[in-house]
C-alpha positions as CSV (number, residue, x, y, z in Angstrom):
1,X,-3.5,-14.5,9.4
2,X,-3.3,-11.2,7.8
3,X,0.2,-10.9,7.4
4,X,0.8,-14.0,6.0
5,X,-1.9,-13.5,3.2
6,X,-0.5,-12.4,-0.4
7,X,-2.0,-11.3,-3.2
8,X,0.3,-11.6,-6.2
9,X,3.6,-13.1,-7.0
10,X,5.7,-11.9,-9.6
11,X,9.0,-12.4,-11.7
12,X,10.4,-9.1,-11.4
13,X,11.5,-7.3,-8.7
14,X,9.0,-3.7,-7.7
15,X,11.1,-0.3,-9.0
16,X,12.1,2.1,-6.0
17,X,10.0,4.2,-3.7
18,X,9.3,7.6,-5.0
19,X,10.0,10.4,-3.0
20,X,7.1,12.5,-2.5
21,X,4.9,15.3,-0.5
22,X,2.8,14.0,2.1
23,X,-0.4,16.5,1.5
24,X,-2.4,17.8,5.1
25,X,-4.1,16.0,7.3
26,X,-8.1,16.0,6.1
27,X,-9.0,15.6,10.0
28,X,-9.1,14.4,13.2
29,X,-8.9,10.3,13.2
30,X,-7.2,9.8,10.0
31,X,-4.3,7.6,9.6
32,X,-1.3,7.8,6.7
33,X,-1.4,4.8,4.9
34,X,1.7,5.1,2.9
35,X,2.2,4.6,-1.4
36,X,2.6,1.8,-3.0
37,X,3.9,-0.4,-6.2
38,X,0.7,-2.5,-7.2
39,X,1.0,-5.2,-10.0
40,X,-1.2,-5.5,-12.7
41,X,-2.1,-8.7,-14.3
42,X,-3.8,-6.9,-17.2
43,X,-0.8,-4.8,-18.0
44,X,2.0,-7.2,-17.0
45,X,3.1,-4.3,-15.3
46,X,3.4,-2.8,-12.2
47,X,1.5,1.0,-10.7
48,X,1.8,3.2,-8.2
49,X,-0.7,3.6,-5.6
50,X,-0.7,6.8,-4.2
51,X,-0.5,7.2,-0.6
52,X,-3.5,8.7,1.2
53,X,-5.4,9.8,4.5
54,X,-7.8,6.8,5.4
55,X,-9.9,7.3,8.1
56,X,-9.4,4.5,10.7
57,X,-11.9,1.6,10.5
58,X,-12.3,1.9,14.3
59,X,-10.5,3.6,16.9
60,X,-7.2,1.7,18.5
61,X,-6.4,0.8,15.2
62,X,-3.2,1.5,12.9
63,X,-2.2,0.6,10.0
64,X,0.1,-1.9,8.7
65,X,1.5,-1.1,5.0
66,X,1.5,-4.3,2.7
67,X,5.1,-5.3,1.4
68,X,6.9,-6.7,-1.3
69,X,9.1,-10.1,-0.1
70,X,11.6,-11.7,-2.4
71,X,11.0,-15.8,-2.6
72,X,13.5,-16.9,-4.8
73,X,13.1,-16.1,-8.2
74,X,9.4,-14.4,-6.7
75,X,8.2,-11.7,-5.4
76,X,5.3,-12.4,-3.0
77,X,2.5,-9.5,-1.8
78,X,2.0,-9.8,1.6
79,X,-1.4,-7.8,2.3
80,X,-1.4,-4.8,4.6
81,X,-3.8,-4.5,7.8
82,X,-5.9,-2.7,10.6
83,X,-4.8,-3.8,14.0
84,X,-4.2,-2.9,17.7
85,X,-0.5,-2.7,16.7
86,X,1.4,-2.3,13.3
87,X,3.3,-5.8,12.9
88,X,5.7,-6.4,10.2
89,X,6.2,-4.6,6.7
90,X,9.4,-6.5,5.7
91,X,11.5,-3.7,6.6
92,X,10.7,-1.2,4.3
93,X,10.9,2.3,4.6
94,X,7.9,3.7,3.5
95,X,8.7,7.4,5.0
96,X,6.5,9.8,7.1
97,X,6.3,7.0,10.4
98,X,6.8,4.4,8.8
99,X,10.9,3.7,8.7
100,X,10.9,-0.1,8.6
101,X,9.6,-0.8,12.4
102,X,6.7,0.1,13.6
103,X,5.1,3.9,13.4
104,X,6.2,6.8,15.1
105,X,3.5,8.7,13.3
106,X,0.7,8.8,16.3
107,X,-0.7,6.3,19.0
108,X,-4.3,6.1,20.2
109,X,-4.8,7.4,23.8
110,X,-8.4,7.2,25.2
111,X,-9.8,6.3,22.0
112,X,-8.2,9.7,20.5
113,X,-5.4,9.4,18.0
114,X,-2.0,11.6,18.7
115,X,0.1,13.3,16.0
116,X,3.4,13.8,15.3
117,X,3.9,16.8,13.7
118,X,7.2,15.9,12.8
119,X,6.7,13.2,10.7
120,X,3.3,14.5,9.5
121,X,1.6,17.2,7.8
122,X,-0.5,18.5,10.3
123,X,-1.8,22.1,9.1
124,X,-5.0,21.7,10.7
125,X,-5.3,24.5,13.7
126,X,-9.2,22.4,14.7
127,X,-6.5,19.3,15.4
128,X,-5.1,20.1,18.8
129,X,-4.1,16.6,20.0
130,X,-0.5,16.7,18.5
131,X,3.2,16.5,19.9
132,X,6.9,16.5,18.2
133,X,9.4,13.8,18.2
134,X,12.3,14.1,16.2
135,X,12.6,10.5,14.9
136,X,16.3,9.2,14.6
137,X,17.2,6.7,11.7
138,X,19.7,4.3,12.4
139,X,19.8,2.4,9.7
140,X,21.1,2.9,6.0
141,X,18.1,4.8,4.1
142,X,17.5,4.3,0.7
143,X,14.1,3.4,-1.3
144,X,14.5,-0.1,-1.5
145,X,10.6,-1.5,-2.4
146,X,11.1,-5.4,-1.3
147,X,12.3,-7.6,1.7
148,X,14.9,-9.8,0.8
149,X,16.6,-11.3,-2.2
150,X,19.5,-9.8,-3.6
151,X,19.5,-6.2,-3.2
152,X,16.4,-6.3,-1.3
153,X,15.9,-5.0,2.7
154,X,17.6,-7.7,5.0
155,X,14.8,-7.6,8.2
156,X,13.5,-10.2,9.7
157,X,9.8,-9.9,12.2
158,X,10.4,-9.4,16.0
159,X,8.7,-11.2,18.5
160,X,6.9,-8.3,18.8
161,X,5.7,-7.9,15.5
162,X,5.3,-11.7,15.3
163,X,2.7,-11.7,17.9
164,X,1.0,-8.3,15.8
165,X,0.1,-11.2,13.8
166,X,-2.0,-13.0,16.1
167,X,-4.0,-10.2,16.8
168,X,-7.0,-9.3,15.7
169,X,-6.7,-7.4,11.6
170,X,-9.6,-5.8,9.9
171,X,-8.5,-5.8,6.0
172,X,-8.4,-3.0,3.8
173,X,-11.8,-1.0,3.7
174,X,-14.0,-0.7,0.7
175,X,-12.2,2.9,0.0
176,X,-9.3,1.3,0.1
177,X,-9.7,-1.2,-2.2
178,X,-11.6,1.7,-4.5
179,X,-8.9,3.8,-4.3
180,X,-6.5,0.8,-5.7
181,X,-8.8,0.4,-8.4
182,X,-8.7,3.8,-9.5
183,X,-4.8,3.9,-9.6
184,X,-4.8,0.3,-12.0
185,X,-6.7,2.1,-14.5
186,X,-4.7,5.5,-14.8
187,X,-2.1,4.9,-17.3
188,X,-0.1,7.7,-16.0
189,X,0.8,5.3,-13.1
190,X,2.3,2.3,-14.6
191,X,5.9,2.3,-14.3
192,X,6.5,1.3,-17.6
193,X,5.2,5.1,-18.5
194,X,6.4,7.3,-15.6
195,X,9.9,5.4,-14.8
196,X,9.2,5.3,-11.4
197,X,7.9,8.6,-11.3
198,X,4.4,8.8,-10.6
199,X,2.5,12.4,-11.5
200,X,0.2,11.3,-8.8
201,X,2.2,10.0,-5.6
202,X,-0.2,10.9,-2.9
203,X,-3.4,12.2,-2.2
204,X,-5.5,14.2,0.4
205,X,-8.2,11.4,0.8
206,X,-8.8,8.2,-1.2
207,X,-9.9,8.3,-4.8
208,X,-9.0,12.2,-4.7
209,X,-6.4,11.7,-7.6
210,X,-6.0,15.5,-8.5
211,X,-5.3,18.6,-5.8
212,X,-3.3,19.1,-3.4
213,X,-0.4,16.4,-2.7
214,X,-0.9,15.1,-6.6
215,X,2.3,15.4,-7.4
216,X,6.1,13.9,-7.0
217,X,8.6,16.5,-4.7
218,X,11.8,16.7,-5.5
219,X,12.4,16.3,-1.5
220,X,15.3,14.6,-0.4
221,X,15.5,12.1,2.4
222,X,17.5,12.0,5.3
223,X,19.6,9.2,7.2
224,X,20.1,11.2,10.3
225,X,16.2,12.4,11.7
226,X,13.5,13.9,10.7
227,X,13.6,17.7,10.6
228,X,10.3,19.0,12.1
229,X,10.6,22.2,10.1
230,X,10.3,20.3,6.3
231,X,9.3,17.2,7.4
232,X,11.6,15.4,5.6
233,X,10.8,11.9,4.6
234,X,13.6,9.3,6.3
């Protein structure tokens, strides 16, 4: 099953989540598939890969983010994934939807996918099927990268997300893996060289590493909702 897959272990634990500007909404049936620390084999190092509009593979399906999960002394990928419904990402707050369960970004309705403006950039006037729900965060926030371990996020699946896992996954798409690629071979984004600071933290479309949404904000995030009005990150 997809989301028992990994892709790497490593020795060290993944620096913090970056806080960043979520650039606009290309168009109609994308979904935000959020940033990400990669690791590099080449470099012995790990990169940032910059989160990103991807259009869906097919409608009714969301995304899952990949995650980092502490294994004793390891720390184990677990793969991200297209599905019916988005199933377990260790916890992890990724921002903009994605707070630790679930998404409260959009659902699919009649094969359309709905927005919420307040937890997405939507500045598209031709993109009318939108709403607003104020998402409350319950939980601690911070920018912890990893499930587990010491220091890491302390979730555990639901039966709920468990049974996301049985589902039907398509895995990442060609542009997907492409834009991945194109992250491991900027320098800029290793964290040994931008500190956990990426110049590029998210992008308009996949692969577009320049532009609108290149760079880090200074934003802050917030532990008590997100505010419609500067669509904070929580």
């Amino acid at each position: 099953m997809a989301q028992v897959s990994v892709g790497v272990s490593v020795g060290v634990p993944p620096p913090e989540l970056p806080v960043y500007d979520q650039p606009p909404i290309p168009g109609e049936g994308y979904v935000w598939t959020p940033g990400y620390w990669a690791w590099s084999d080449d470099d012995q190092d790990y990169y940032w890969v910059p989160g990103t509009w991807v259009l869906a593979p097919q409608p009714e399906y969301l995304w899952t983010p990949g995650y980092w999960g502490a294994e004793g002394s390891l720390f184990i990928w677990h793969l991200g994934y297209w599905g019916p419904h988005v199933g377990f990402y260790g916890g992890v707050n990724y921002g903009y939807g994605y707070g630790g369960r679930g998404y409260e970004g959009g659902y699919w309705e009649g094969g359309r996918l709905y927005y919420n403006r307040s937890v997405n950039n939507i500045t598209n006037t031709n993109i009318t099927n939108v709403y607003n729900k104020t998402v409350i965060n319950n939980v601690t926030v911070n920018r912890v990268s990893y499930n587990g371990g010491n220091g890491g996020v302390s979730a555990r699946p639901t039966s709920a997300e468990e049974a996301a896992t049985r589902e039907r996954h398509i895995p990442v798409t060609p542009v997907q893996r492409q834009h991945d690629q194109t992250a491991r071979t900027n320098p800029e984004l290793r964290a040994s060289q931008n500190q956990g600071r990426p110049p590029i933290a998210a992008t308009p479309r996949p692969g577009a590493f320049s532009g609108a949404g290149g760079g880090c904000s200074l934003w802050a995030r917030s532990g008590l909702a997100v505010v419609p009005s500067s669509r904070l990150l929580i």
